[in-house]
C-alpha positions as CSV (number, residue, x, y, z in Angstrom):
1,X,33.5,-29.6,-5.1
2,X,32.9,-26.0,-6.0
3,X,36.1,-24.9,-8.3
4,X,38.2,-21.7,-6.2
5,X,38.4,-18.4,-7.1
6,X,39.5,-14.7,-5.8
7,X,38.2,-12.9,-8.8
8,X,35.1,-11.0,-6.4
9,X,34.6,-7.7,-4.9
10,X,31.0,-8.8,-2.9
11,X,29.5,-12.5,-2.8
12,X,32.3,-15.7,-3.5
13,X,33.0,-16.5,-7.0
14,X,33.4,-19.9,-6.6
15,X,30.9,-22.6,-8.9
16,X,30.1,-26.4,-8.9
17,X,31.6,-28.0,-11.7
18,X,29.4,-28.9,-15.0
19,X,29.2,-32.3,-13.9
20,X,27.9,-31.3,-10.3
21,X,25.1,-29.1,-11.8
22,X,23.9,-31.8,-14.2
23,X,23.8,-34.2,-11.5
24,X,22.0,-31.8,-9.2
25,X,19.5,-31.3,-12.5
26,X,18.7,-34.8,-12.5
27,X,18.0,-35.0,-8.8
28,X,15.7,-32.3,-9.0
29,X,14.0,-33.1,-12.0
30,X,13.1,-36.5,-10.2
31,X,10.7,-35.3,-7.9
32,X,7.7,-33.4,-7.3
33,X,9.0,-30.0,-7.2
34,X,9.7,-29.3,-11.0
35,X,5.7,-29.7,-11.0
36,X,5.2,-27.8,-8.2
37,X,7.4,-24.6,-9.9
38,X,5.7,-25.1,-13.1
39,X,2.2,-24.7,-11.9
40,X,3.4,-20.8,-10.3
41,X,2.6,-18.2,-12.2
42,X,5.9,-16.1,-11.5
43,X,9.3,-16.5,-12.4
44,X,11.1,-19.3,-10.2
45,X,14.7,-21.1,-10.3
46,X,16.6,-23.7,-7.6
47,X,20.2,-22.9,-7.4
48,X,22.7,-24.5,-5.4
49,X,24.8,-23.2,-2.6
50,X,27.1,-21.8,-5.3
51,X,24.4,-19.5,-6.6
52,X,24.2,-21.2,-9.5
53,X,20.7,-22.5,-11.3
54,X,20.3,-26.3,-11.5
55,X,16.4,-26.2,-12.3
56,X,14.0,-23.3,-13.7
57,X,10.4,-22.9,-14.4
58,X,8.2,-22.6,-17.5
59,X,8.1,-18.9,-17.2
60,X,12.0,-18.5,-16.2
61,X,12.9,-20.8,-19.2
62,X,10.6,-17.9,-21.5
63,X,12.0,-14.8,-19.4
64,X,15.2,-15.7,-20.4
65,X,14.5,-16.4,-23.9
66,X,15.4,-20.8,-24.4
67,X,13.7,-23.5,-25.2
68,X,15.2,-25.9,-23.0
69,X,16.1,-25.1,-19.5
70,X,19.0,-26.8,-19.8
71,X,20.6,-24.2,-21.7
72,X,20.7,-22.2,-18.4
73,X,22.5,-24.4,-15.8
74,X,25.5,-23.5,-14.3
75,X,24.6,-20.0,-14.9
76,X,24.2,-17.5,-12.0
77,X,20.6,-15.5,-12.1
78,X,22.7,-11.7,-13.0
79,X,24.0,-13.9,-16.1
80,X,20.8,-15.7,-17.1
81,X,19.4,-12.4,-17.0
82,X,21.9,-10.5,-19.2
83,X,22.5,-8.2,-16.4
84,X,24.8,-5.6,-17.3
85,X,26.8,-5.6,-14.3
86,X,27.5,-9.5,-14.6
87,X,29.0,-9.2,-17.7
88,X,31.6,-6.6,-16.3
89,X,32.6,-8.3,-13.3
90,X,35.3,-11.0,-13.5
91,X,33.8,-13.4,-11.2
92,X,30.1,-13.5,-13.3
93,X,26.8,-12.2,-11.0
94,X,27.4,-11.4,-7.5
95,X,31.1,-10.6,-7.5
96,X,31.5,-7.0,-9.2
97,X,31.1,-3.7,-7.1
98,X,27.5,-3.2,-7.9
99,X,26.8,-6.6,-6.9
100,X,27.3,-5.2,-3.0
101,X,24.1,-3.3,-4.1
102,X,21.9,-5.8,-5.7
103,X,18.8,-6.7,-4.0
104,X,18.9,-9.8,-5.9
105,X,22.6,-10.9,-4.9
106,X,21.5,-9.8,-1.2
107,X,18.4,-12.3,-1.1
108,X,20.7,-15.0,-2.1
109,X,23.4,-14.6,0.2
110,X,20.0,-14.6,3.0
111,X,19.0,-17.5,1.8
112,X,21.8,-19.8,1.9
113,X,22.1,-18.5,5.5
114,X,18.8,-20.2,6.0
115,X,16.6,-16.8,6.2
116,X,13.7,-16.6,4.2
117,X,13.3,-13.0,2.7
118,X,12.0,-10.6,0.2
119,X,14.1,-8.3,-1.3
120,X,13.9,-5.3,-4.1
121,X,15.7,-5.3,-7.1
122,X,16.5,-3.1,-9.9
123,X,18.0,-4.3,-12.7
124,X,19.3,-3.1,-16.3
125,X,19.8,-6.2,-18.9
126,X,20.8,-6.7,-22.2
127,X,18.2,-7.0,-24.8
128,X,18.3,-6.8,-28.2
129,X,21.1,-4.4,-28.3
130,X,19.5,-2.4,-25.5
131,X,19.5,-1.6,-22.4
132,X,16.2,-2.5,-20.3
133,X,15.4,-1.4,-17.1
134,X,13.3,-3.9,-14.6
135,X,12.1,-3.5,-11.0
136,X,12.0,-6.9,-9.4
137,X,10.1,-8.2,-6.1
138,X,12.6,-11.2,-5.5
139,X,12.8,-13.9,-2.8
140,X,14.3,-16.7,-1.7
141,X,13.8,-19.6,0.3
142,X,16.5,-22.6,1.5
143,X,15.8,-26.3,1.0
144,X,17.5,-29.1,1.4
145,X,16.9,-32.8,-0.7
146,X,19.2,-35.7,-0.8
147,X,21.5,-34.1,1.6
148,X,22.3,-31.5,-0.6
149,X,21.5,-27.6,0.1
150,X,19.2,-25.5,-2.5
151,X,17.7,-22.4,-2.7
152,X,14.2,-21.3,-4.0
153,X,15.0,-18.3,-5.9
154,X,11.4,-16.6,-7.4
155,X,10.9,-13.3,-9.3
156,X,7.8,-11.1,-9.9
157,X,8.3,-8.3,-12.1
158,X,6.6,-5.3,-10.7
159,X,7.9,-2.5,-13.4
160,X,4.6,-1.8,-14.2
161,X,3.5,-1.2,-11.0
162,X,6.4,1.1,-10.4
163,X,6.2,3.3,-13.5
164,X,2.5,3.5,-12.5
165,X,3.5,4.8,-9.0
166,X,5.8,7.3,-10.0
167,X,3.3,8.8,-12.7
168,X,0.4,8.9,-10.0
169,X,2.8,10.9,-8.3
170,X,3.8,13.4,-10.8
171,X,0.0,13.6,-11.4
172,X,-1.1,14.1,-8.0
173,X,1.7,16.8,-7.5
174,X,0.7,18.4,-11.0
175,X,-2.5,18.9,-10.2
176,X,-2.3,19.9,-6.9
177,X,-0.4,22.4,-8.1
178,X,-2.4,23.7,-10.7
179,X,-5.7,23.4,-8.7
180,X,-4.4,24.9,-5.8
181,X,-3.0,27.7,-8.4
182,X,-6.6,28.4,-9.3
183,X,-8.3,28.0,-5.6
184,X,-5.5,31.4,-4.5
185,X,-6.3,33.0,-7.5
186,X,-10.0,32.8,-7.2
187,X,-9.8,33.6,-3.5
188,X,-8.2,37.2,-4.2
189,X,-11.0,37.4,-7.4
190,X,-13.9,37.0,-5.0
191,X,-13.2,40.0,-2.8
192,X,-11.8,42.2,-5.6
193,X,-14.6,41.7,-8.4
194,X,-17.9,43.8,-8.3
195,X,-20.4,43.5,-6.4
196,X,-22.9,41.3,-8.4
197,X,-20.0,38.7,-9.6
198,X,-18.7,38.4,-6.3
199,X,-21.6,35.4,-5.3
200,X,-20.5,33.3,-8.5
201,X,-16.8,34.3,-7.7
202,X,-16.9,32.7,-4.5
203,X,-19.1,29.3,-5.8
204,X,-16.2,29.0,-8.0
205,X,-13.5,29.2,-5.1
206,X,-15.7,27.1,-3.4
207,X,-15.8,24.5,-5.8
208,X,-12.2,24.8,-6.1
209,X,-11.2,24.0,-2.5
210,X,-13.6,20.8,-3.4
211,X,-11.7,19.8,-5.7
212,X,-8.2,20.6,-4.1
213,X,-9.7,18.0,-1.0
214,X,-10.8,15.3,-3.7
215,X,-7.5,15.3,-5.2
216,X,-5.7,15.5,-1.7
217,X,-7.9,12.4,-0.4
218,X,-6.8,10.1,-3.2
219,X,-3.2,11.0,-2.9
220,X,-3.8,10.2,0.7
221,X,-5.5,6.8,-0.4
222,X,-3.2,5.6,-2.4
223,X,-0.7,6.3,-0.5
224,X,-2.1,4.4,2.6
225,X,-2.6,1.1,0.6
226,X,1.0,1.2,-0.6
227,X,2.4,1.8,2.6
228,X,3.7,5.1,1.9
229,X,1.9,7.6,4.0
230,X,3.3,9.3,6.9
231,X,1.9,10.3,9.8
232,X,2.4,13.3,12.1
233,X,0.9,12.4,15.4
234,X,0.8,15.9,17.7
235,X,-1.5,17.5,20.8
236,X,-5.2,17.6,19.6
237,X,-8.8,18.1,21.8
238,X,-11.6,15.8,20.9
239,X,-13.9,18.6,21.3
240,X,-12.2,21.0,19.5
241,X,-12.3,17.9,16.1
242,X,-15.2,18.1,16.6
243,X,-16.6,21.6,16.5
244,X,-14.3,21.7,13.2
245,X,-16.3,19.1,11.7
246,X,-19.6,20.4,12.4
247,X,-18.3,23.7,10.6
248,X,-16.6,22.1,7.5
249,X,-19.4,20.4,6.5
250,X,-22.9,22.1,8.0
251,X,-22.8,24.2,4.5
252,X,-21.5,21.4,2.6
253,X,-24.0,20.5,-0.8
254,X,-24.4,16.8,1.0
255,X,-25.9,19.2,4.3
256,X,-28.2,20.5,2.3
257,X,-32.1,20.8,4.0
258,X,-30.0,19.0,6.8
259,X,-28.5,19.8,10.2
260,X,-25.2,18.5,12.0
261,X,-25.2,18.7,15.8
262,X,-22.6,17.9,18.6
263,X,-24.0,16.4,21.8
264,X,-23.6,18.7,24.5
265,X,-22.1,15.5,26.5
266,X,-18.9,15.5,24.5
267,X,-16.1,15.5,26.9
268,X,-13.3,17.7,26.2
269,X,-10.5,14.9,26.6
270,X,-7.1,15.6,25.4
271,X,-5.0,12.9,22.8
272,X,-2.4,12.6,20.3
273,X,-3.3,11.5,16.4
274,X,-2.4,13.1,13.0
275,X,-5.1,15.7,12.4
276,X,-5.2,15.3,8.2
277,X,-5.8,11.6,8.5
278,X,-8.4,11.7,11.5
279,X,-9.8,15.0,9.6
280,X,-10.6,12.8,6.7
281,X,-11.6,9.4,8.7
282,X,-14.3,11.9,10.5
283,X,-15.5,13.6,6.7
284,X,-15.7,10.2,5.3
285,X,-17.7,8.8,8.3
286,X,-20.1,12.0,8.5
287,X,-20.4,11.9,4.5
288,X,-21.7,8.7,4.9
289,X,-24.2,10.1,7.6
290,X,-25.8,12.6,5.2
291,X,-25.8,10.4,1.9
292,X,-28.0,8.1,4.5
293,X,-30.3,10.9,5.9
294,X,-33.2,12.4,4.3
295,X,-33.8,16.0,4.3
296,X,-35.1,17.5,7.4
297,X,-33.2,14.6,9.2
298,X,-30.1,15.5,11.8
299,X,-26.5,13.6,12.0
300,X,-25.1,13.6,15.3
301,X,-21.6,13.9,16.4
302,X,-20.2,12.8,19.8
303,X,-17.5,11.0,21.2
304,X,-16.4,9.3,24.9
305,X,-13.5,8.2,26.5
306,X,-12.9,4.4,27.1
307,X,-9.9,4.2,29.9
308,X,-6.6,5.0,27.3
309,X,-9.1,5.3,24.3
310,X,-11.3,8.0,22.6
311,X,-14.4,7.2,20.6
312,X,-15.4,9.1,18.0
313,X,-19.5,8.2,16.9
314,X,-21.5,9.8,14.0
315,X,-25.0,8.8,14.1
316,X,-27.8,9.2,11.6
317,X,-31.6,7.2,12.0
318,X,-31.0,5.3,8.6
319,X,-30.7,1.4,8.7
320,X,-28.3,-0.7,6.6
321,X,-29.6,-3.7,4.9
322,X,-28.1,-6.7,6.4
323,X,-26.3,-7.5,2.7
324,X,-24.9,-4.4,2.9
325,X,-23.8,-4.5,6.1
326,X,-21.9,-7.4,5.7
327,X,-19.3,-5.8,3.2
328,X,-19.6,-2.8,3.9
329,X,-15.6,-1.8,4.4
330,X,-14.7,-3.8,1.5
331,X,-12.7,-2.0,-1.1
332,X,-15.0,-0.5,-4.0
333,X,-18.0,-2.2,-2.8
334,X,-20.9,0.2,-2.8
335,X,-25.0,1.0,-3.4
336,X,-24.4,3.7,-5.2
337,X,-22.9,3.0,-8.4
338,X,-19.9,2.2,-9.8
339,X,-16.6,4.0,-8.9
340,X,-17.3,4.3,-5.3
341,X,-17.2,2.9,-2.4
342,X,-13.9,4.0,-1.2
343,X,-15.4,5.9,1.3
344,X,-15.8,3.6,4.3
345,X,-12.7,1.1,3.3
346,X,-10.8,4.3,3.8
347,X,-12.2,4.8,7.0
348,X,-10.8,1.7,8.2
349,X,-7.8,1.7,6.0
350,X,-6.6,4.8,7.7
351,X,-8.2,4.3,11.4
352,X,-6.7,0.8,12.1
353,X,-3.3,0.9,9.9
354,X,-2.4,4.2,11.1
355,X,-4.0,6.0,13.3
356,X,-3.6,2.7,15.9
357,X,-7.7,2.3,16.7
358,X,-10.4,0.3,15.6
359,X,-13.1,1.5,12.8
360,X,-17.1,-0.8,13.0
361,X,-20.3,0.5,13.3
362,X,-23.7,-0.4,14.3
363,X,-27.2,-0.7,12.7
364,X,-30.6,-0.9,14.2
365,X,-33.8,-0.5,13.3
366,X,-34.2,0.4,17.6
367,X,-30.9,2.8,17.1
368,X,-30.5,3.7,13.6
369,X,-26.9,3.9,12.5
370,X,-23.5,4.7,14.3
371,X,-20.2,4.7,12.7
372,X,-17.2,4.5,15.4
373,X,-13.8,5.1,15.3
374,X,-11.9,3.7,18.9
375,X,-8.2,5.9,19.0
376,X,-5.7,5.1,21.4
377,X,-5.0,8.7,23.3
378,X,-1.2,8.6,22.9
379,X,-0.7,6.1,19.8
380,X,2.8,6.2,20.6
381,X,3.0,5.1,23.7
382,X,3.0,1.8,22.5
383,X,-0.6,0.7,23.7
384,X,-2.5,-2.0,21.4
385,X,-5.6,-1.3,19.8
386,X,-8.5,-2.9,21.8
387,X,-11.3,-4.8,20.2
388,X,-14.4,-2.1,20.0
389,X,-17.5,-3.2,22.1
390,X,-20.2,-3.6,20.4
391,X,-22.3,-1.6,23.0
392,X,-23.6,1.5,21.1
């Protein structure tokens, strides 16, 4: 029976007795699942319904610095640890103030309610005389063996990860910054330097405002695969995104020797999206176009309606190789080299996580090549996405 006690601000401070853990040890440690946690590669731990560890992995037994896992039963994860705040709270792990704000602590309690869950947790430990700082991914998940409740309790240290973050950040806001700095300044230069520096004045700018919408498309990358970007859906006409991308990119270098047309059939159909992403699904998609067409040759634009949908369609008379085709939104996958390829995955990265539509394309050598984008017209109206049809 778990031994009493008031001594907690948060979770209960009540534990199993020695004798109660070393029994549950030996349960545990005969059957299959010791094996099973030992053949993960993250950090994992059983604990009983008093939060206490009665069996630990290879790679908890080395996070924790012992030889023998034994030398870690009865403890609480917080104390195993060396978390900070454990030591300070009367009650051990879970039962001071800043318990009430420990991911970890939180995943527990989850867990012996019988909910699976993942949880963040940041935590600062003892080590060496030192304080260290981790970011955790933990989670936990309830059991039950021999009549007896347990609790999966597994960690993944995703510090790394997190200190990488926050300096992409401080780099992407750095040198937007400074680039943007540069673009304003060059701007004012190329109407107020003489007459024959005013053509290289303005390739500069030019170049500039490349670069700012490199930097800004990464940003926006990263920040879509993370689950950090925001969007901002508001009134737009498709005729109208259209007409803007014909512009932005007929004197592009890529347009070079090359036209861009929109069909006269375009309807002008009224919807709701978030312009900066469906600005840079469209640029990626008629990139794409141009890299594939020869010089002389045209890249359409057009776009229809489909009941609640709009279709967006770029078109160019290249074929993709039936290899290529068949990857051809995977991540970094690309025929052009290495470090690209980002292109298209973004296309349908951005299109079908947050913009609510569909992204595919077709390849023909009887049509040539048309990559779609299918939009719901009010992606907040709740409507799902619809399969696209593979009618060109």
């Amino acid at each position: 029976m778990p031994q009493a006690s008031d001594q907690t601000c948060f979770a209960p401070a009540a534990r199993a007795p020695q004798d109660d853990v070393e029994r549950q040890f030996a349960i545990l440690s005969c059957h299959e699942l010791p094996a099973v946690l030992n053949a993960i590669p993250v950090i994992a731990m059983v604990l009983n319904d008093c939060r206490q560890v009665v069996f630990g992995n290879r790679k908890f037994a080395d996070a924790i610095g012992v030889d023998d896992i034994r030398e870690a039963l009865g403890k609480r994860p917080g104390e195993a640890f060396r978390c900070v705040h454990a030591a300070k709270a009367p009650g051990g792990c879970g039962t001071g103030e800043f318990c009430a704000h420990c991911g970890a602590v939180r995943s527990i309690l989850f867990g012996l309610a019988g909910r699976q869950n993942i949880q963040e947790c940041n935590i600062n430990r003892e080590d060496g005389g030192k304080v260290e700082a981790l970011d955790l991914l933990v989670s936990s998940s309830p059991f039950s063996l021999d009549n007896e409740r347990f609790l999966i309790f597994s960690i993944t240290d995703v510090s790394h990860e997190k200190r990488r973050r926050a300096l992409e950040r401080i780099f992407f806001h750095d040198m937007l910054n400074t680039v943007g700095g540069l673009q304003g300044l060059m701007e004012f230069l190329a109407e107020e330097v003489q007459e024959d520096l005013r053509p290289d004045a303005r390739f500069i700018h030019s170049a500039m405002a490349r670069l700012t919408d490199e930097i800004t498309s990464q940003k926006q990358l990263l920040a879509a695969e993370t689950n950090e970007l925001e969007t901002h859906f508001v009134p737009l006409a498709s005729s109208d995104v259209l007409e803007l991308t014909e512009v932005t990119f007929q004197n592009s270098e890529q347009a070079r020797d090359k036209r861009i047309v929109v069909r006269n059939d375009c309807r002008h159909v009224p919807f709701r999206s978030d312009p900066a992403l469906l600005r840079r699904v469209l640029g990626n998609m008629v990139k794409n176009a141009l890299e594939a067409t020869e010089p002389g040759g045209t890249v359409t634009l057009f776009c229809d309606r489909d009941g609640d949908f709009l279709r967006f369609c770029v078109h160019n008379d290249g074929v993709i190789p039936k290899r290529v085709r068949m990857r051809i939104f995977n991540r970094s996958f690309s025929t052009k080299g290495a470090g690209r390829g980002l292109g298209t995955y973004s296309i349908k990265l951005l299109t079908e996580r947050y913009l609510g539509g569909t992204a595919d394309f077709l390849s023909t050598p009887e049509t040539g090549t048309v990559f779609r984008v299918r939009l719901p017209l009010d992606p907040e109206a709740g409507a799902a996405p619809a399969v696209a049809s593979p009618e060109a």
